[in-house]
N, C-alpha and C positions, 0 to 999 in steps of 0.2 A: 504494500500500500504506500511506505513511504518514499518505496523508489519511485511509485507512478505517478508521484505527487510530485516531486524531483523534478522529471524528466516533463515533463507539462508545466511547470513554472517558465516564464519567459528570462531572457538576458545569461549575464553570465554569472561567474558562482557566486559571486559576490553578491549580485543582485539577487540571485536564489537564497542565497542564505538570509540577505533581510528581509526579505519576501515571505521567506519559512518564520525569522522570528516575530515580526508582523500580523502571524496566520496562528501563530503557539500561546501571542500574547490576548488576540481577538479571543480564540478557546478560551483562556482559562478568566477573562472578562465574563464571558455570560455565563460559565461555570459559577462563577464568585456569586453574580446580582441575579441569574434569574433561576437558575437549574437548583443550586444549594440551598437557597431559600424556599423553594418551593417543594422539595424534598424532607428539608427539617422537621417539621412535622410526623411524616411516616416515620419516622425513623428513631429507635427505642432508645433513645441515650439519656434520658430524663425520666426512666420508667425504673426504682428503685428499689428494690425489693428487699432490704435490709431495713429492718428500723430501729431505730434511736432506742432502747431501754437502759 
């Protein structure tokens, strides 16, 4: 996948490399504000089953 991703960027490697880091930073943007927030919920990490005596 990340060769085909590679080899279909334009210019040269330089410009692929910023292009790639540009494309890794956009990822982990909507990762952060809209995917992880919207997940938080399902997900058992505030579900405590030990208690205080």
């Amino acid at each position: 996948m990340y060769g085909w991703i590679w080899r279909h960027l334009p210019g040269s490697v330089w410009v692929r490399a910023l292009i790639s880091l540009v494309l890794v930073l956009a990822v982990v943007y909507v990762l952060f504000q809209y995917i992880f927030p919207w997940a938080e919920p399902l997900l058992p990490f505030n579900d405590v089953t030990v208690d205080n005596q």
